[in-house]
C-alpha positions as CSV (number, residue, x, y, z in Angstrom):
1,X,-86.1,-51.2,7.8
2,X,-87.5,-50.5,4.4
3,X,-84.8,-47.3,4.2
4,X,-82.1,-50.2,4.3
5,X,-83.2,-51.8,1.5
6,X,-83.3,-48.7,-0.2
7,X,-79.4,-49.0,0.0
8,X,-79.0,-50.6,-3.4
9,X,-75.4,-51.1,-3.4
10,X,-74.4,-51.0,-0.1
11,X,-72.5,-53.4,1.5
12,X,-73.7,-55.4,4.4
13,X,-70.9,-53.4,6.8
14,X,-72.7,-50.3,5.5
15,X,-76.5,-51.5,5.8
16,X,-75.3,-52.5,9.4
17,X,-74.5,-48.9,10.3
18,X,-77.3,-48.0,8.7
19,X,-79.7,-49.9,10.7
20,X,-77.8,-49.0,14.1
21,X,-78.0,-45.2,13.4
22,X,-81.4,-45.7,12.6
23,X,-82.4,-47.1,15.7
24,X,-80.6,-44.7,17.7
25,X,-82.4,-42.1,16.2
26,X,-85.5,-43.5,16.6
27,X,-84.8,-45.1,20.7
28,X,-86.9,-42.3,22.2
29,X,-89.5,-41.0,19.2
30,X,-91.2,-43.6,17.1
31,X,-90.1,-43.5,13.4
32,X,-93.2,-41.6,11.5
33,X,-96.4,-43.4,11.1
34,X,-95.4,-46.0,14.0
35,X,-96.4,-45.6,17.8
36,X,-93.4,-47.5,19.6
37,X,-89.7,-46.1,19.7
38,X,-87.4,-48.8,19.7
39,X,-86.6,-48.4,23.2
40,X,-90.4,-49.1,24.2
41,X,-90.0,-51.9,21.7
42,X,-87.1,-53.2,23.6
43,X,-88.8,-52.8,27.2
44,X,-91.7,-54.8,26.0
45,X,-89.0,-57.9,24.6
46,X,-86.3,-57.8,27.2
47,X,-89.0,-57.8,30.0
48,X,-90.5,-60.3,28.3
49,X,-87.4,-62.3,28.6
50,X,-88.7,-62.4,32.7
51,X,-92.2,-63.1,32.3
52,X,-92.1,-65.9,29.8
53,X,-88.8,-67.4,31.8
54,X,-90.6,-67.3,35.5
55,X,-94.2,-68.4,33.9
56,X,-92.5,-71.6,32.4
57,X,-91.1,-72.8,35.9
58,X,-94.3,-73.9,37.2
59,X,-94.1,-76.4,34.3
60,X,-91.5,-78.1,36.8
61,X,-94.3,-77.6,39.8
62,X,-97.1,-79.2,38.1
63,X,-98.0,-82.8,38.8
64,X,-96.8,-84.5,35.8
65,X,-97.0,-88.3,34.8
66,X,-93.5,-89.7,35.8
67,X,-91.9,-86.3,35.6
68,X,-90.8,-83.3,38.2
69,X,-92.5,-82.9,42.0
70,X,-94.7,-85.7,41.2
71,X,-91.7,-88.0,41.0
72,X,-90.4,-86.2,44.2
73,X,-93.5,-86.5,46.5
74,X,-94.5,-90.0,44.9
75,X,-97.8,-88.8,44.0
76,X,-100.0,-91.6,42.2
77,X,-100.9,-91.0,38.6
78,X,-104.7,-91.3,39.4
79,X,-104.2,-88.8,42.1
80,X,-102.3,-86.5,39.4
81,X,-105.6,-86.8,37.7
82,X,-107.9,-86.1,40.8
83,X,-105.9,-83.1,41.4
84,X,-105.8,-81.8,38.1
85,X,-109.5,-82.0,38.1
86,X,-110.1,-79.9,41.6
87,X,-107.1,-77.0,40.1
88,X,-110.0,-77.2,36.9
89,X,-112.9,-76.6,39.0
90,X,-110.6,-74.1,41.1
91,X,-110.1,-72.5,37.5
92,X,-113.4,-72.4,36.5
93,X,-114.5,-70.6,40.0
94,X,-111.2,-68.0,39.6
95,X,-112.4,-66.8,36.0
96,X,-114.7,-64.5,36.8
97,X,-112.4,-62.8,39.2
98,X,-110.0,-62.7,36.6
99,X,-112.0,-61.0,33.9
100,X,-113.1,-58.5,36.3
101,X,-110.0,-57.4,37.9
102,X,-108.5,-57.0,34.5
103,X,-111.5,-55.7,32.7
104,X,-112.2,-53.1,35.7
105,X,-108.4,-52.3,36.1
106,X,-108.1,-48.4,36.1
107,X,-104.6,-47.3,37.7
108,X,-101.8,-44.6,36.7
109,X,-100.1,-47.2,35.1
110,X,-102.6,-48.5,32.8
111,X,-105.4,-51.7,32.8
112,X,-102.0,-54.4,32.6
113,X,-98.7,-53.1,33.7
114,X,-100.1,-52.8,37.2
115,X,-100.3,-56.6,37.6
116,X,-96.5,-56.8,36.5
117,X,-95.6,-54.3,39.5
118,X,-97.2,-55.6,41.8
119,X,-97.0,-59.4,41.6
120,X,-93.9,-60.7,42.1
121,X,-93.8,-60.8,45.9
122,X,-96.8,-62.8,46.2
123,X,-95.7,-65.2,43.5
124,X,-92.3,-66.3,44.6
125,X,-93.7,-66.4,48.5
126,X,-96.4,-69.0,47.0
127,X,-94.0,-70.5,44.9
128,X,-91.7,-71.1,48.1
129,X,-94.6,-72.5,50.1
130,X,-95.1,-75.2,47.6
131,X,-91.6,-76.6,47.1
132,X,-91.4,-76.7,51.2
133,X,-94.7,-77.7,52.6
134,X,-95.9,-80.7,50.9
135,X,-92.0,-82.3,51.1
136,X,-92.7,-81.2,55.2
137,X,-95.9,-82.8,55.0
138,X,-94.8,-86.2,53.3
139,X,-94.9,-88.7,56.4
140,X,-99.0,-88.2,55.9
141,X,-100.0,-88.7,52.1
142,X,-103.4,-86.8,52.0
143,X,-102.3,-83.7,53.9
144,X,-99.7,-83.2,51.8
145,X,-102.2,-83.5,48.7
146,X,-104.1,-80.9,50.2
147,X,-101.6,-79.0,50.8
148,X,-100.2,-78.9,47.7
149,X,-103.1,-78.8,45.9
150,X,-104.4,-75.6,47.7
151,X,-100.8,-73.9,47.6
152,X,-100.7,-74.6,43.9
153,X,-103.8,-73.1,43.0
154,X,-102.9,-70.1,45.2
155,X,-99.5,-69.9,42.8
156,X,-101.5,-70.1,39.8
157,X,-103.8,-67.6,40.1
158,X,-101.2,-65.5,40.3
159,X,-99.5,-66.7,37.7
160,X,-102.2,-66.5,35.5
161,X,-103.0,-62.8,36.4
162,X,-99.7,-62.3,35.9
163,X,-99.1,-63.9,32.3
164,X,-102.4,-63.0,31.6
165,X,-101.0,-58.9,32.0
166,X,-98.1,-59.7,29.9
167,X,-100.4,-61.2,27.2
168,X,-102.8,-58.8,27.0
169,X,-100.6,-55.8,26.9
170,X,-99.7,-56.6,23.4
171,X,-103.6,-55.8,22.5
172,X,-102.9,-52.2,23.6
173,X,-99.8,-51.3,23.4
174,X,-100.5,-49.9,19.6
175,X,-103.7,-49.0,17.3
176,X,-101.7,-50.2,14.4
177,X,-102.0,-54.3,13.6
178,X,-98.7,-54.4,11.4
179,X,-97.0,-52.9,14.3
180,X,-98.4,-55.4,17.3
181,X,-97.5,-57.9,14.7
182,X,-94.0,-57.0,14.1
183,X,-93.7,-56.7,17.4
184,X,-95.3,-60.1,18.6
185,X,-92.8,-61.7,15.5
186,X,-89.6,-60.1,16.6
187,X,-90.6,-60.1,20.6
188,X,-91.6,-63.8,20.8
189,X,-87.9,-64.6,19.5
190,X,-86.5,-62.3,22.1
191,X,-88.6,-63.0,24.9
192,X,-88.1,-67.1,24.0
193,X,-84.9,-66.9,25.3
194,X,-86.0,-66.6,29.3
195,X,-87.7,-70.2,28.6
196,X,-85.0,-71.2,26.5
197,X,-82.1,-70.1,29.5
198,X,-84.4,-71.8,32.1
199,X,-85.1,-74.9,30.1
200,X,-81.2,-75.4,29.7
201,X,-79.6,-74.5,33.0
202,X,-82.5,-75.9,35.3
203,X,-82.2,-79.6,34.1
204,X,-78.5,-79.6,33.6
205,X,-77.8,-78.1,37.1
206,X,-80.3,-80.8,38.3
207,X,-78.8,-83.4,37.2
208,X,-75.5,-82.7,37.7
209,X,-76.5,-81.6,41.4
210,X,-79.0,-83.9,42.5
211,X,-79.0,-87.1,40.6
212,X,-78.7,-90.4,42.3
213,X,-77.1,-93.0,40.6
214,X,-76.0,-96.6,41.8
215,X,-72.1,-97.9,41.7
216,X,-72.2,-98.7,38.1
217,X,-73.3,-94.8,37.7
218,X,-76.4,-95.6,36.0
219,X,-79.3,-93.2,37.2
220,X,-81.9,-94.5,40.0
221,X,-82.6,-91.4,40.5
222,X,-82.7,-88.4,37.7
223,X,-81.6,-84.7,39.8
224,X,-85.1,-83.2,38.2
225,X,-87.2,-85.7,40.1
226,X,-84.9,-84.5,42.9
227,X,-86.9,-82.2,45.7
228,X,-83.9,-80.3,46.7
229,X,-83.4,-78.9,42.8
230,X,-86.6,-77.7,43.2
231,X,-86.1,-75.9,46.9
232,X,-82.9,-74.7,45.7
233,X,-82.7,-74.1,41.7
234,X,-85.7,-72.8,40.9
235,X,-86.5,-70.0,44.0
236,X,-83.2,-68.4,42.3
237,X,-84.0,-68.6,39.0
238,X,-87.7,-67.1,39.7
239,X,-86.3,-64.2,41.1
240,X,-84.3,-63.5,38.7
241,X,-87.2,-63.4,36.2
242,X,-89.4,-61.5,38.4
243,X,-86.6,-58.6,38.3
244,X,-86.3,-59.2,34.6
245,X,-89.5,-58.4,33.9
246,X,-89.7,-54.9,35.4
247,X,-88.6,-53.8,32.7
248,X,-92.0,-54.4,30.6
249,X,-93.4,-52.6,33.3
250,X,-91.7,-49.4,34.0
251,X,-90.6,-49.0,30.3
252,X,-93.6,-49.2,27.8
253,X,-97.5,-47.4,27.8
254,X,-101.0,-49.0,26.8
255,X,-102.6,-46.8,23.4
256,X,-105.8,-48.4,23.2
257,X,-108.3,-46.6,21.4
258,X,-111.0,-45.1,23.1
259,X,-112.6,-41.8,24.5
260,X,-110.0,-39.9,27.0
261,X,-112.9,-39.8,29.8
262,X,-113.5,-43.6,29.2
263,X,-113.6,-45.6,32.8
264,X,-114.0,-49.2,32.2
265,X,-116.9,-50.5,34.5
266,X,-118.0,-53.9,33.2
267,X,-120.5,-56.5,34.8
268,X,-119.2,-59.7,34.6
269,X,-123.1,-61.1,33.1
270,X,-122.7,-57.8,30.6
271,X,-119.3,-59.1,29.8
272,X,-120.4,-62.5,28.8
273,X,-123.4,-61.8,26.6
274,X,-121.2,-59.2,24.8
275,X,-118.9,-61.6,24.3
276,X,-120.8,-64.9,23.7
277,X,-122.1,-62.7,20.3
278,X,-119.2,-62.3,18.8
279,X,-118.2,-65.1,16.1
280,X,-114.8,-64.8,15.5
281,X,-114.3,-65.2,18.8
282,X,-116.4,-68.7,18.6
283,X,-114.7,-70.1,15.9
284,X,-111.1,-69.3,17.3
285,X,-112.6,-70.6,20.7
286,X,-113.9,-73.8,19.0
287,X,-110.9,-74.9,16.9
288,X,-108.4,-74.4,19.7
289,X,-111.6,-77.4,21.9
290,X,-110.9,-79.3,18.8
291,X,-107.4,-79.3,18.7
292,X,-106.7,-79.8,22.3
293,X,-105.1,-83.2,21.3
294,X,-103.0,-81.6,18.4
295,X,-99.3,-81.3,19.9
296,X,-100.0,-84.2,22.4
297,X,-96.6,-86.0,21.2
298,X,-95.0,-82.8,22.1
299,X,-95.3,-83.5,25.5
300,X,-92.7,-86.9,25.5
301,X,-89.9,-84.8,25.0
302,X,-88.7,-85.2,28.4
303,X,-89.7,-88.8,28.9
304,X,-87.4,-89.1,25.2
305,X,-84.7,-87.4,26.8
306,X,-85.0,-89.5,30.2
307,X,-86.0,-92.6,29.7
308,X,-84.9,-93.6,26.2
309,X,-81.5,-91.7,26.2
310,X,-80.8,-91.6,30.1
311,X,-78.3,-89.0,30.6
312,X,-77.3,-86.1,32.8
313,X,-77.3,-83.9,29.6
314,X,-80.6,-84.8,27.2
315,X,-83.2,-82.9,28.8
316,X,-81.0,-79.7,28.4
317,X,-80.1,-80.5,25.2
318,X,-83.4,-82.0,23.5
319,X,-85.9,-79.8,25.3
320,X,-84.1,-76.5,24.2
321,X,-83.8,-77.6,20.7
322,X,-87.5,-78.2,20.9
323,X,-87.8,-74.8,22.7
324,X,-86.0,-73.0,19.6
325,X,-87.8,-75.0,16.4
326,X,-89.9,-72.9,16.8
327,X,-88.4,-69.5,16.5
328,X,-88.2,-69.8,12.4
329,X,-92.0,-70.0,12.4
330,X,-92.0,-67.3,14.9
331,X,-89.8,-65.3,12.8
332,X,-91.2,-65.8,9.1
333,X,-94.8,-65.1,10.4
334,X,-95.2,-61.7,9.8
335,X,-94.3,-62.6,6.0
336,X,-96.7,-65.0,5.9
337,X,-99.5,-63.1,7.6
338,X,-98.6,-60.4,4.9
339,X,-98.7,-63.1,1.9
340,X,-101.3,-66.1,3.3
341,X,-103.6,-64.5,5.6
342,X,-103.7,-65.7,8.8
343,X,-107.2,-67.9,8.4
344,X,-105.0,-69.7,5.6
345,X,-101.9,-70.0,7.6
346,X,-104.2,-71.3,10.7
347,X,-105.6,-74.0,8.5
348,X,-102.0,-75.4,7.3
349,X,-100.2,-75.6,10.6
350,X,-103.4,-77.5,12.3
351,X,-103.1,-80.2,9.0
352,X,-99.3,-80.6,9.3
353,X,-99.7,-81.3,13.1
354,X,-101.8,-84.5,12.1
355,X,-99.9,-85.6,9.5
356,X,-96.3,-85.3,11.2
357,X,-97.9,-87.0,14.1
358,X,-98.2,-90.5,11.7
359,X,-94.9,-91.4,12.1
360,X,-94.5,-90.7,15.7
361,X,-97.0,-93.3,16.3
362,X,-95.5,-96.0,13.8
363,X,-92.2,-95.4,15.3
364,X,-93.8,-96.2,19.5
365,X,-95.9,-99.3,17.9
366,X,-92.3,-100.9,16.6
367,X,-90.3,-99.8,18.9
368,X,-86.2,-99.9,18.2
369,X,-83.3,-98.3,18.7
370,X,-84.3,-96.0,16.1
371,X,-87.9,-94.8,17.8
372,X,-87.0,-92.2,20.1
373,X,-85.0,-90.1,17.6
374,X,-87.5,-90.6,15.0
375,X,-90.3,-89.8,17.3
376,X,-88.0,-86.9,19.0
377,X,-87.6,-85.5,15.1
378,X,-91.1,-85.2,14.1
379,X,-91.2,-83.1,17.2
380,X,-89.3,-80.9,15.9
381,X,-91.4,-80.4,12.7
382,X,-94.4,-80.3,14.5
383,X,-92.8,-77.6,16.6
384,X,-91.5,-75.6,14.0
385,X,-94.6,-75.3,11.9
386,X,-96.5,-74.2,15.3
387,X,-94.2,-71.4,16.5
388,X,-96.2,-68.8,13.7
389,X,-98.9,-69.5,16.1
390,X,-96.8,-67.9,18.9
391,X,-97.6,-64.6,16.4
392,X,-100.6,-65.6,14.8
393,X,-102.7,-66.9,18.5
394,X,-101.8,-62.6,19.9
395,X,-102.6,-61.5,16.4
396,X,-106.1,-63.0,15.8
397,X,-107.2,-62.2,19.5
398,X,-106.3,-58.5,18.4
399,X,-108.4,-58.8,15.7
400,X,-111.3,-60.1,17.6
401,X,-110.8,-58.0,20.5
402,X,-111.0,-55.1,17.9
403,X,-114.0,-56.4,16.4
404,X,-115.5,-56.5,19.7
405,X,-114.3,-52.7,20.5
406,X,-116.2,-51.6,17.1
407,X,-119.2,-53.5,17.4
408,X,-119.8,-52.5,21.2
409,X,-117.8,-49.8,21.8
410,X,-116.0,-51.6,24.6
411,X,-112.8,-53.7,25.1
412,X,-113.5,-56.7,27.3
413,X,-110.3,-58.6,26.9
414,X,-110.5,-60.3,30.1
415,X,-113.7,-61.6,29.7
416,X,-112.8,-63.4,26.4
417,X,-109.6,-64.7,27.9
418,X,-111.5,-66.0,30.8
419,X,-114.9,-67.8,28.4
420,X,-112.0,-69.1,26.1
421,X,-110.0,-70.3,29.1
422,X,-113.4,-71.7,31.0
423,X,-114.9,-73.4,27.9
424,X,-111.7,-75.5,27.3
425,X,-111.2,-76.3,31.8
426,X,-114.3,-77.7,30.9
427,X,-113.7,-79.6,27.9
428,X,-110.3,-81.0,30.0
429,X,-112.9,-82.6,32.7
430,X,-114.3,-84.4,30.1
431,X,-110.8,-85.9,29.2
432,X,-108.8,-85.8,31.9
433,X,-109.0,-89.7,32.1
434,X,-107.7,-90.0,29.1
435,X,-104.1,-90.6,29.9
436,X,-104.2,-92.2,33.3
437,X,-106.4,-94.9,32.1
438,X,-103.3,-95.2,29.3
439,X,-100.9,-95.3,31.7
440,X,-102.2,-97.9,34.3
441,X,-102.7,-100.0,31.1
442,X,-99.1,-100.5,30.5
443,X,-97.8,-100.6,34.3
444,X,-97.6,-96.9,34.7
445,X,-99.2,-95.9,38.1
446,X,-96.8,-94.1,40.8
447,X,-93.2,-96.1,40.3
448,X,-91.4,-93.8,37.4
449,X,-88.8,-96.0,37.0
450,X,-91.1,-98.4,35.1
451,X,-90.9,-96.0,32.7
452,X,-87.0,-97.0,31.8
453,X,-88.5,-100.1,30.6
454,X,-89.3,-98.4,26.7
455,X,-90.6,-101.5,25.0
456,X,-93.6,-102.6,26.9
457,X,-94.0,-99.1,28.8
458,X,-93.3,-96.0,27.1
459,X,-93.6,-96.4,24.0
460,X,-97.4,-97.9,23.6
461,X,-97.9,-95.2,26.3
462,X,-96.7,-92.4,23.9
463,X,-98.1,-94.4,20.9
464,X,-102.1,-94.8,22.5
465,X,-101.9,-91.1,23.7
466,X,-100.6,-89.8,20.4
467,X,-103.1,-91.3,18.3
468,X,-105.3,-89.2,19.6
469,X,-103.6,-86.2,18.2
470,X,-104.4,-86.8,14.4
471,X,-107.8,-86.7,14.4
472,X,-107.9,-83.6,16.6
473,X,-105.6,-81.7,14.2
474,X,-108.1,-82.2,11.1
475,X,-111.2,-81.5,13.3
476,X,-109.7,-78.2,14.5
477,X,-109.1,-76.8,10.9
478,X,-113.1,-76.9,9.9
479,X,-114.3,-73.8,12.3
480,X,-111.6,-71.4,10.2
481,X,-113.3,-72.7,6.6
482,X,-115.9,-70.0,8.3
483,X,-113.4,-67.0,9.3
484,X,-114.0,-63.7,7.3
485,X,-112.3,-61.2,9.1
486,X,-109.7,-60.3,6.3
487,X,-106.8,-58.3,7.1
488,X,-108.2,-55.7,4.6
489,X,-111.6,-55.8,6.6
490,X,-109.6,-55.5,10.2
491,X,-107.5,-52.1,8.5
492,X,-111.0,-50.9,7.9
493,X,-112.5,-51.6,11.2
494,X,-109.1,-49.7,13.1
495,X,-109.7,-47.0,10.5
496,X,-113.2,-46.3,12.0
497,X,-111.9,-47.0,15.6
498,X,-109.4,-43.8,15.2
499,X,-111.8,-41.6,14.4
């Protein structure tokens, strides 16, 4: 792109052409001094489109306060809780055999792209099984929590394996930083569209489907809390995805650096202590504990959209907004990894978090007709200021995955996905009665329609759950004051990894 700019005095028609020609001539061989052609590039976005669209629909499958299935099967917001604590344990049990199926992955096709081959069958037959079975099984209330709660888990894990493949294939799919983060900026705003498409057409199909509404035509019912939008919608949309995504896997190659004879055998209790010494990895680990609360007034989006504003249209409209704030972020981080540093950039976005989160809980303590579009704003910037994480998240695990590579000689990216992901199940255990206790406060236990009563429900619900999110915002900033893995030092570190 730099040849374009070249083009002093060309006109934007002509740079156009310019850029076209040059990625035609560069869709099968990588310009010089890059790895990816552009039609690699492409395979990795596009498919991405899939992966990131079918691993957002379980968002619709998870028990939610007042939202989704747990609207549908009348699950009680204290049984959400119970729940969500077993799929934690269930979590923490699963990690190991995460980290070693990734880490000891071997095949034809690479350590990741196997999982994106091979997965989609078992995912959408789980995923079937859990909008059918528990609505089968409603006439007796604790065999249907079982047998959601043990067909859910079964969908995650594959899920997670499956995003988790995805994710990591970023990490490998160049030896040059710049490159993975050009790619992760201009891929996360191509591959936010399968979320965004799913995010628009589920709700509005929903609601315009499957919403119940009394003779007046005000909603009893909204068509997302509706069982048969999720037996019927979502199957079809998954699919979709699933197909999508084959793309990512038959159309791009892992180049991580290592010795050609190289077989990755890791123990899991080698994995750990390998990775438990490495201290970028702790202080990325420990700020995201800290900030677990940060975006918590992200989350009333669709409570905004339902409760406060009511119609068949909001949740399409207001949740893909929110989906897209976040693409300028997305698309300006590369600039401002290049100009900031990513530690520096880290260290903003986790202050702004707390402070735009201020008025969102002024606005829910004096509530008006004003609050939810004030609150719904602030959103926004919150959202917009934390899509160069989207880049910046991929970007410093390549660094510390790196790190890890030239202080041990191996790459052990599952196992500090998995120590991350098992450090902060545990941290949720420890507040995963957070919210319910919230809830029941104000009248909130297993009848959403409460919730259309804003004034004395919602908003000190949203206002009590938010507070929270200030303090955890500033407390996550302090572990990066310690991060000295400059850019300069990580081009050094590849350098001696080449060689």
């Amino acid at each position: 792109m730099q040849k374009v700019e070249e083009q002093k005095g060309s006109n934007i028609f002509q740079k156009v052409i310019f850029v076209l020609k040059y990625i035609f001539s560069h869709w099968d061989r990588p310009p010089k001094g890059n790895f990816l052609s552009f039609r690699e590039f492409a395979a990795y976005c596009v498919g991405g489109m899939g992966v990131f669209g079918v691993t957002v629909i379980p968002t619709y499958l998870t028990l939610s306060a007042g939202m989704y299935i747990a609207v549908a099967l009348g699950i009680n917001v204290w049984h959400i809780t119970i729940i969500g604590l077993a799929t934690s344990v269930f979590s923490l049990l699963r990690s190991p055999l995460l980290s070693v199926i990734i880490d000891n992955t071997n095949s034809r096709f690479g350590k990741f792209r196997p999982w994106l081959i091979w997965l989609p069958i078992p995912i959408m037959l789980s995923m079937i099984a859990l909008v059918f079975i528990p609505y089968a099984l409603i006439d007796n209330y604790v065999l249907m929590l079982v047998a959601f709660t043990i067909i859910f888990n079964i969908m995650q894990f594959f899920i997670t394996l499956y995003s988790n493949a995805y994710n990591n294939l970023v990490l490998v799919i160049s030896p040059s930083h710049k490159e993975r983060t050009n790619l992760m900026s201009i891929g996360s705003v191509i591959y936010s569209l399968g979320p965004s498409i799913v995010t628009i057409l589920f709700p509005l199909l929903a609601n315009l489907l499957y919403s119940t509404k009394d003779a007046n035509g005000n909603t009893l019912v909204a068509g997302i809390n509706d069982i048969r939008s999720m037996q019927v919608i979502l199957p079809i949309m998954a699919a979709m995805c699933l197909a999508l995504a084959l793309l990512t896997a038959f159309g791009v190659k892992e180049r991580f650096v290592q010795k050609r004879a190289t077989v990755n055998k890791v123990k899991f209790s080698e994995g750990l202590k390998s990775a438990a010494r490495n201290k970028y990895f702790w202080i990325n680990t420990i700020s995201t504990i800290l900030g677990v609360f940060r975006m918590a007034a992200t989350v009333y989006v669709v409570w905004i959209a339902t409760y406060y504003i009511a119609t068949d249209w909001a949740q399409s409209i207001l949740v893909t907004l929110a989906g897209s704030a976040c693409v300028p972020g997305m698309i300006l981080a590369p600039m401002l990894i290049n100009k900031f540093g990513k530690k520096k950039i880290v260290i903003a976005i986790n202050t702004l978090c707390a402070i735009f989160t201020v008025p969102i809980v002024l606005a829910a303590s004096m509530p008006t007709v004003a609050t939810p579009y004030v609150m719904y704003i602030f959103i926004l910037l919150i959202t917009l200021f934390n899509g160069a994480t989207v880049v910046i998240q991929p970007a410093l695990s390549a660094m510390i995955n790196d790190y890890q590579q030239y202080k041990t000689g191996q790459r052990i990216e599952g196992f500090m996905g998995q120590l991350s992901f098992v450090l902060l199940t545990i941290v949720g255990l420890g507040t995963a009665f957070i919210n319910p206790a919230i809830y029941e406060a104000f009248g909130f236990i297993d009848d959403a329609s409460v919730l259309y009563d804003t004034e004395n429900v919602t908003s000190p619900i949203i206002m009590w759950t938010s507070l929270i999110a200030i303090p955890s915002g500033i407390l996550s900033v302090i572990p990066f004051l310690f991060w000295d893995l400059t850019e300069k030092r990580h081009s050094r570190i590849m350098e001696i990894l080449a060689v």
